[in-house]
TORKOL-4160 file (C-alpha; in steps of 0.2 Angstrom, whole numbers, padded with zeros to 4 digits, m for minus):
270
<pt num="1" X="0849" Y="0492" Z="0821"/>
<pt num="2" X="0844" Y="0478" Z="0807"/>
<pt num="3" X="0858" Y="0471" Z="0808"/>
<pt num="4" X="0857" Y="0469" Z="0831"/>
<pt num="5" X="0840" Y="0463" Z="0827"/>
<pt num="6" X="0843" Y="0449" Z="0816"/>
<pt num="7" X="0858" Y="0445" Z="0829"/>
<pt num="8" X="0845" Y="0444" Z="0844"/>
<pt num="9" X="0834" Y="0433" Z="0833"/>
<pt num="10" X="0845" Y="0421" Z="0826"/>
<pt num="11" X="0853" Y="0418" Z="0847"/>
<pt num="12" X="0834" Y="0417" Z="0851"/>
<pt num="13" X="0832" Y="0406" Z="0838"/>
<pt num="14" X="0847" Y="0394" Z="0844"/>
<pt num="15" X="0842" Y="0396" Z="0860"/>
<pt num="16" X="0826" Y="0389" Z="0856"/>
<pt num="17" X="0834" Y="0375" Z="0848"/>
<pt num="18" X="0845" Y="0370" Z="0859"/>
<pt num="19" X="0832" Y="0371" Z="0873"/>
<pt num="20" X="0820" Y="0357" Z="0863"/>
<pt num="21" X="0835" Y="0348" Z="0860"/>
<pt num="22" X="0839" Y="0347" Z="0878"/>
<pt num="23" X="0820" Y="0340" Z="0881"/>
<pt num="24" X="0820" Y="0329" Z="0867"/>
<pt num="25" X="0837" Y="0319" Z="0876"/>
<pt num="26" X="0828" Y="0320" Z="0894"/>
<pt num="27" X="0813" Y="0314" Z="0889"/>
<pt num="28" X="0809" Y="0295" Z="0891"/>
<pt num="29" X="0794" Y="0295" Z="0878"/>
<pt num="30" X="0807" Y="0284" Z="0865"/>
<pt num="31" X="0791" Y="0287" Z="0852"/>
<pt num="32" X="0796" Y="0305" Z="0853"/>
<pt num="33" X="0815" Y="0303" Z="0851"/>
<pt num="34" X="0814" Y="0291" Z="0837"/>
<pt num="35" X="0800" Y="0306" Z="0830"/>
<pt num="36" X="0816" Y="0318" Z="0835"/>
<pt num="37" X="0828" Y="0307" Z="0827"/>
<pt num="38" X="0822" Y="0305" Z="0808"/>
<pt num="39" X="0818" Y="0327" Z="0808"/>
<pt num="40" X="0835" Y="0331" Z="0816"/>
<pt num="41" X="0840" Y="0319" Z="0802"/>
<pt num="42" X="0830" Y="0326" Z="0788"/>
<pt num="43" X="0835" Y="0343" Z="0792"/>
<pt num="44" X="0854" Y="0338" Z="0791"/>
<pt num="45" X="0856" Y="0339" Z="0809"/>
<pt num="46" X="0868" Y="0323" Z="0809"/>
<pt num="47" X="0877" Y="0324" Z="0826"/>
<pt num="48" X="0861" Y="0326" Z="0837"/>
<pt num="49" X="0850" Y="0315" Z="0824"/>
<pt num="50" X="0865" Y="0300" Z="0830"/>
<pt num="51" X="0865" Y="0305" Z="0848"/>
<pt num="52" X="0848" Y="0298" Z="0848"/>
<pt num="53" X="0847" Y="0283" Z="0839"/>
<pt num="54" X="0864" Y="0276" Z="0846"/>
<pt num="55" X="0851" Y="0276" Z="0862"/>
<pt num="56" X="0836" Y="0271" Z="0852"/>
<pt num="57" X="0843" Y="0256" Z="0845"/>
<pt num="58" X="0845" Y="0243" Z="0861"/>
<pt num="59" X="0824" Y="0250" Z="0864"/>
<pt num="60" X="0819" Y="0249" Z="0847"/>
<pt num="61" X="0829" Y="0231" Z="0845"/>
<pt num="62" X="0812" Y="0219" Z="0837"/>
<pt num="63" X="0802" Y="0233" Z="0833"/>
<pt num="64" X="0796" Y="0240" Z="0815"/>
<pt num="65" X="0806" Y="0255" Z="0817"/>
<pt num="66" X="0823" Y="0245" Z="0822"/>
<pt num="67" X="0830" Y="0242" Z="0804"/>
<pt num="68" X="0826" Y="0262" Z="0800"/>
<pt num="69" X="0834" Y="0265" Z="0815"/>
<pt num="70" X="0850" Y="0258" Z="0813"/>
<pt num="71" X="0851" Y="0263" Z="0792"/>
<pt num="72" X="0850" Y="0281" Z="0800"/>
<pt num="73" X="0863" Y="0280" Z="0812"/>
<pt num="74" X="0875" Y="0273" Z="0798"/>
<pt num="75" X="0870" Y="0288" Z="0788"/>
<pt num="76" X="0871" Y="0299" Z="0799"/>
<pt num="77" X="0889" Y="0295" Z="0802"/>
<pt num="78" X="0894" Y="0295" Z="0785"/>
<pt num="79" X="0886" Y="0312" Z="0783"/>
<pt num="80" X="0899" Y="0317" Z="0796"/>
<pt num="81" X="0911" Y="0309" Z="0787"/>
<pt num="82" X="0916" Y="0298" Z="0803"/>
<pt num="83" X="0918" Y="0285" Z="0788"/>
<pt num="84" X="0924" Y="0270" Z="0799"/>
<pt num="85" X="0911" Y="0270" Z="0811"/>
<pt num="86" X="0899" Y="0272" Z="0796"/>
<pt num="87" X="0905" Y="0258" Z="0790"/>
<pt num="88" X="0905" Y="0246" Z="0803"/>
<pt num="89" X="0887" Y="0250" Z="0807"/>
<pt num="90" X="0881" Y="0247" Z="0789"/>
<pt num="91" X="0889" Y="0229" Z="0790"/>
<pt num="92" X="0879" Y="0228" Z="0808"/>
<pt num="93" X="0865" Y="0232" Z="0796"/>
<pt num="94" X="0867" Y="0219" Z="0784"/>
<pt num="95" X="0875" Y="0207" Z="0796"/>
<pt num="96" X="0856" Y="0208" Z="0806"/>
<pt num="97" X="0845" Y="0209" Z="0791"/>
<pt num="98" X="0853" Y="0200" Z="0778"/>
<pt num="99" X="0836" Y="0204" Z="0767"/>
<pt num="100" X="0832" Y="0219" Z="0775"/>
<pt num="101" X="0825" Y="0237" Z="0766"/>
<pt num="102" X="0842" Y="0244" Z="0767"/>
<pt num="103" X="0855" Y="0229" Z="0764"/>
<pt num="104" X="0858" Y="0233" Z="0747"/>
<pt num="105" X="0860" Y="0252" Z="0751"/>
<pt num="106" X="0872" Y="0247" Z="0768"/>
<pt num="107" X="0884" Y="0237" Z="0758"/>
<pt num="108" X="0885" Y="0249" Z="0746"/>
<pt num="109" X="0889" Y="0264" Z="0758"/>
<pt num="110" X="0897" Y="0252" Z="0768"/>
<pt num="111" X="0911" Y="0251" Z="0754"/>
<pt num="112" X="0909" Y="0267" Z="0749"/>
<pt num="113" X="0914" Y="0273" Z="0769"/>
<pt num="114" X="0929" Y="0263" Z="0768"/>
<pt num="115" X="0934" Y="0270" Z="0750"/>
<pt num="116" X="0934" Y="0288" Z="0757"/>
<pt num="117" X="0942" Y="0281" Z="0773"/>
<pt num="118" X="0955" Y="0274" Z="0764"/>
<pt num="119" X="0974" Y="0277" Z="0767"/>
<pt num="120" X="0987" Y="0287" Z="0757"/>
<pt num="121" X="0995" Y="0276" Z="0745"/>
<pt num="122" X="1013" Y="0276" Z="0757"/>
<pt num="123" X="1003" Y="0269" Z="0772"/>
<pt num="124" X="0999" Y="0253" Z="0778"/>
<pt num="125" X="0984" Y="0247" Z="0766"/>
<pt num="126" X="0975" Y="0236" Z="0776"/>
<pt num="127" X="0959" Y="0247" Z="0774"/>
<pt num="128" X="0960" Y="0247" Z="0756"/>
<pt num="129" X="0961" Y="0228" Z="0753"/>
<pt num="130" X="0943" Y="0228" Z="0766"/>
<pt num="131" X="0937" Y="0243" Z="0756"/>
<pt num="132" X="0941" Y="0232" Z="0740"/>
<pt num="133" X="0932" Y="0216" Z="0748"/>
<pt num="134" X="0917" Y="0229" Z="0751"/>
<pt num="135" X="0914" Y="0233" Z="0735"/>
<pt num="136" X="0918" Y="0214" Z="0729"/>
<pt num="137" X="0904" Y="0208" Z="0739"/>
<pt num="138" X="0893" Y="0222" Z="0736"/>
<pt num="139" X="0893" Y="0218" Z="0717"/>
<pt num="140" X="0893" Y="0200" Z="0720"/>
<pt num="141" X="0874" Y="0201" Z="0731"/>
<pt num="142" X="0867" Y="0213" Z="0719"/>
<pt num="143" X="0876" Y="0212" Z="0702"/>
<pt num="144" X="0858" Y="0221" Z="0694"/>
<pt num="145" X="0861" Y="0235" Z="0705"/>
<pt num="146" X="0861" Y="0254" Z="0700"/>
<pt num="147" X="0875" Y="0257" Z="0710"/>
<pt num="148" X="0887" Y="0243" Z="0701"/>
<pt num="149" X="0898" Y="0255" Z="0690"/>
<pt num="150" X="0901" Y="0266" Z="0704"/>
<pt num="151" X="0908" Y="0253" Z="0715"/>
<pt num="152" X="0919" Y="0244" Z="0701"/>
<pt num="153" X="0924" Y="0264" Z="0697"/>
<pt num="154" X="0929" Y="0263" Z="0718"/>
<pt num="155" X="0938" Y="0247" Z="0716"/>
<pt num="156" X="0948" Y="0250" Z="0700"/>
<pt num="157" X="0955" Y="0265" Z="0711"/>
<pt num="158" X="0959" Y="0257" Z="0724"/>
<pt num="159" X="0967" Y="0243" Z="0717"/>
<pt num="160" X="0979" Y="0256" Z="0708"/>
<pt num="161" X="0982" Y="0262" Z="0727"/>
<pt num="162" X="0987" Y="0245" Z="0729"/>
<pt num="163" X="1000" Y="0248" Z="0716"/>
<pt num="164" X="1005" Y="0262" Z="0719"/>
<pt num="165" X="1010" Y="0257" Z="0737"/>
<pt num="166" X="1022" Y="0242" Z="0728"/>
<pt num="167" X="1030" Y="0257" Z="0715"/>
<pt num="168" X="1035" Y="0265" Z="0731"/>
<pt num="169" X="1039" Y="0248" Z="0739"/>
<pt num="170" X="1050" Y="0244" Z="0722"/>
<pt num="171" X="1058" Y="0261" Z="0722"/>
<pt num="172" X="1064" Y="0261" Z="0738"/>
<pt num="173" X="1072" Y="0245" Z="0733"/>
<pt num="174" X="1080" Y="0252" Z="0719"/>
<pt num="175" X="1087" Y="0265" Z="0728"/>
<pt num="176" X="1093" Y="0254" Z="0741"/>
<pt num="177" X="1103" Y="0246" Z="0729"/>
<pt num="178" X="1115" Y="0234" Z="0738"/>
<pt num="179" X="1113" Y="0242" Z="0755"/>
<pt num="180" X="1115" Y="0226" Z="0768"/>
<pt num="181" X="1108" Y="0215" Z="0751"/>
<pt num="182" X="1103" Y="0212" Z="0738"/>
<pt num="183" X="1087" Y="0226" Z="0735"/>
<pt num="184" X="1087" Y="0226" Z="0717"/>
<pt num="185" X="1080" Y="0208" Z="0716"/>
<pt num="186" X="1068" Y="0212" Z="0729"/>
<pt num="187" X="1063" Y="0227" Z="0718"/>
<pt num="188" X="1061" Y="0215" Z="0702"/>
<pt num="189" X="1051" Y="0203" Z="0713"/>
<pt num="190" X="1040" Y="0216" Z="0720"/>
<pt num="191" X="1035" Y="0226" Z="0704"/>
<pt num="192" X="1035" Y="0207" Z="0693"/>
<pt num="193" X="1024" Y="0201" Z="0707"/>
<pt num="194" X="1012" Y="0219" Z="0706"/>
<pt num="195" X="1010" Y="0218" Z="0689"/>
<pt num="196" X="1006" Y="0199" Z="0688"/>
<pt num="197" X="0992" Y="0204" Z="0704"/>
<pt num="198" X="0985" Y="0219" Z="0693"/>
<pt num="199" X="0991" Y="0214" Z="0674"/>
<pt num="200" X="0980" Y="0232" Z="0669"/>
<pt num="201" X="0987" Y="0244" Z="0682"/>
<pt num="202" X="0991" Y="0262" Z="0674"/>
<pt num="203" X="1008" Y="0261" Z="0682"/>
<pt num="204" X="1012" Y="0246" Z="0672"/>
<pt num="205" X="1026" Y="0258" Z="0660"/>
<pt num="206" X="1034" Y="0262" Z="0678"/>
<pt num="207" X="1035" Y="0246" Z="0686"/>
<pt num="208" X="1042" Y="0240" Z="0670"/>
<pt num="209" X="1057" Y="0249" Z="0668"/>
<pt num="210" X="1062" Y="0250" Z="0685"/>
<pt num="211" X="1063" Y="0229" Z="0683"/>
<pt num="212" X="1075" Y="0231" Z="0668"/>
<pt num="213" X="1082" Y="0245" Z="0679"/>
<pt num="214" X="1086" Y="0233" Z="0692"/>
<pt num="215" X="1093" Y="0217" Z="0680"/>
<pt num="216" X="1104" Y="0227" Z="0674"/>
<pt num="217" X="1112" Y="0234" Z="0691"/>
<pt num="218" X="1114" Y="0216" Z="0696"/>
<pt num="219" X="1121" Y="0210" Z="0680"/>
<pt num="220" X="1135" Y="0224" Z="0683"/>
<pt num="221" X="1137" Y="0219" Z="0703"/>
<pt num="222" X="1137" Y="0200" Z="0699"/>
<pt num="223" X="1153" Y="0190" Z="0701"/>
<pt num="224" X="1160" Y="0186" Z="0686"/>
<pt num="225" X="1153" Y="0171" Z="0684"/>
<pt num="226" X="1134" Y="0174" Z="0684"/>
<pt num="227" X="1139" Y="0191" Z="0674"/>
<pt num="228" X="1134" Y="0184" Z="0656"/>
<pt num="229" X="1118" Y="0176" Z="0663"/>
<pt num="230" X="1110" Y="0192" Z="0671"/>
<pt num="231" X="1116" Y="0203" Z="0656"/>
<pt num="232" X="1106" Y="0192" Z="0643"/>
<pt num="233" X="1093" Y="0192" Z="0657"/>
<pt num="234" X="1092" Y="0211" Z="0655"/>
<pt num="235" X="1092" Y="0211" Z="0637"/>
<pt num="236" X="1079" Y="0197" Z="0635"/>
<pt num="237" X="1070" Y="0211" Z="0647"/>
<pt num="238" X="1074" Y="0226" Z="0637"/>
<pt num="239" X="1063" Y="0215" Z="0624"/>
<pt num="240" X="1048" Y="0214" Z="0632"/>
<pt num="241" X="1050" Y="0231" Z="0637"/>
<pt num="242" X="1050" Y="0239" Z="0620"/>
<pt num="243" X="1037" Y="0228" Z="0613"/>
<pt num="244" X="1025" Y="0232" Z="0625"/>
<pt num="245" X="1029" Y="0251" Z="0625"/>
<pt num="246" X="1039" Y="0256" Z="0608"/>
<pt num="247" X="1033" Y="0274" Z="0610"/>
<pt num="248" X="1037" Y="0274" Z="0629"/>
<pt num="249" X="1046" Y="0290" Z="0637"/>
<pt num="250" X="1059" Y="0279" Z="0646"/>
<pt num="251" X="1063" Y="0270" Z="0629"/>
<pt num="252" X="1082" Y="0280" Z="0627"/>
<pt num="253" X="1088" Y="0274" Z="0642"/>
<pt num="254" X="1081" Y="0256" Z="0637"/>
<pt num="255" X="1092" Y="0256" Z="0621"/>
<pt num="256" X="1104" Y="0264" Z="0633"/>
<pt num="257" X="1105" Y="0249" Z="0645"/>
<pt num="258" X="1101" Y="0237" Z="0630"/>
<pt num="259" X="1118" Y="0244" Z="0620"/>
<pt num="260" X="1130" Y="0242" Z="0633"/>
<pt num="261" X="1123" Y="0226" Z="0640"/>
<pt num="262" X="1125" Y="0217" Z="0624"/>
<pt num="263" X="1142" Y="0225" Z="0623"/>
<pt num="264" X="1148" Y="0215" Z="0640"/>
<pt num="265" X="1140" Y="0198" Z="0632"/>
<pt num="266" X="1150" Y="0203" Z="0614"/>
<pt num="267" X="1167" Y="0208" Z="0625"/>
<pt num="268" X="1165" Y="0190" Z="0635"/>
<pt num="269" X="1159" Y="0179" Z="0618"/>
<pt num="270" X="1175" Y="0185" Z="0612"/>
């Protein structure tokens, strides 16, 4: 019996909510609505608290309440986790008051939206690089700001995204080998220019020993002519490669590729 009661209440109670809603959207008192608005949005209520202002806006365009307005709308988005139109209505924000209340909390969430909204790594990462220039220019207008080791904490992420997506790119080119080409330069260009974009990148081991990885292959494809140049290439690689990580997991295979590549130059000197 308890349990049907609180059932009949909590319809009632529904009911009743949906029935001020409905009023609340009918009504053409906008004093009311932007009133309705900032409660819906207080209580959480994000979907009905945007309904309204995406319709306040236009009205409330030159008013007092127009910058509060559109702050809330790009909340109430990014609440809802509709990131990408959070964000673009944060840079309508910041874009119309460029000294506004809310600028410095718009371009924050503005990157922030796009950081969420940001693609996996084997993607095209076209939002990643503006979620990066976000938070750039973010930090740039308000270097003081509380917020500022959040957003490089956003940005050092995403740039090893950015990586990421090129240790795919040079794997694949590995793996290609020399299917219709030449992949094995392409995967030392790839990781050499990766690693000279982001020099502190936690995939610098990887992206490291897949170059030596891919010297070698093309010392061992090369006509004979070019042979002894890419094989002291790869050794001059295995080098670097053990200075920079003597303790590194893919250092026998190194020593590996290191022994018999100066095997071939010792076999041809002689």
């Amino acid at each position: 019996m308890k349990k049907n009661l609180f059932v009949i209440l909590l319809a009632a109670l529904v009911l009743s909510s949906c029935g001020e809603y409905n009023k609340v959207l009918k009504s053409t008192d906008y004093e009311y609505k932007y009133e309705a608005a900032k409660n819906y949005f207080a209580k959480g209520q994000y979907g009905r608290a945007a309904t309204l202002l995406n319709e306040l806006i236009t009205i409330l365009k030159g008013t007092d309440k127009a910058e509060e307005s559109l702050y809330m709308l790009g909340m109430s988005y990014y609440n809802q986790k509709d990131y990408s139109t959070a964000a673009q209505t944060f840079m309508t924000y910041y874009n119309t008051y460029p000294r506004g209340t809310y600028t410095e909390l718009s371009r924050f969430h503005s990157g922030k939206a796009l950081y969420l909204d940001s693609p996996e790594a084997r993607l095209d990462q076209s939002g990643t690089y503006l979620a990066v220039r976000e938070l750039q220019m973010f930090m740039e207008y308000f270097p003081q700001s509380l917020k500022k080791s959040e957003a490089q904490e956003m940005i050092f992420a995403l740039q090893d995204k950015l990586v990421r997506k090129e240790l795919y790119s040079s794997r694949l080119y590995y793996n290609l080998g020399n299917y219709m080409g030449n992949n094995y330069l392409s995967c030392v260009i790839t990781a050499q220019n990766a690693l000279k974009d982001y020099p502190y990148t936690v995939y610098r081991e990887e992206l490291s020993i897949l170059i030596l990885r891919a010297k070698y292959e093309m010392a061992i494809n090369s006509i004979e002519e070019r042979q002894d140049e890419r094989y002291r290439d790869t050794i001059d690689e295995y080098y670097a490669f053990k200075n920079e990580f003597p303790e590194s997991k893919f250092l026998k295979e190194a020593e590996k590729i290191f022994k018999e590549s100066s095997d071939k130059v010792t076999t041809q000197e002689d």
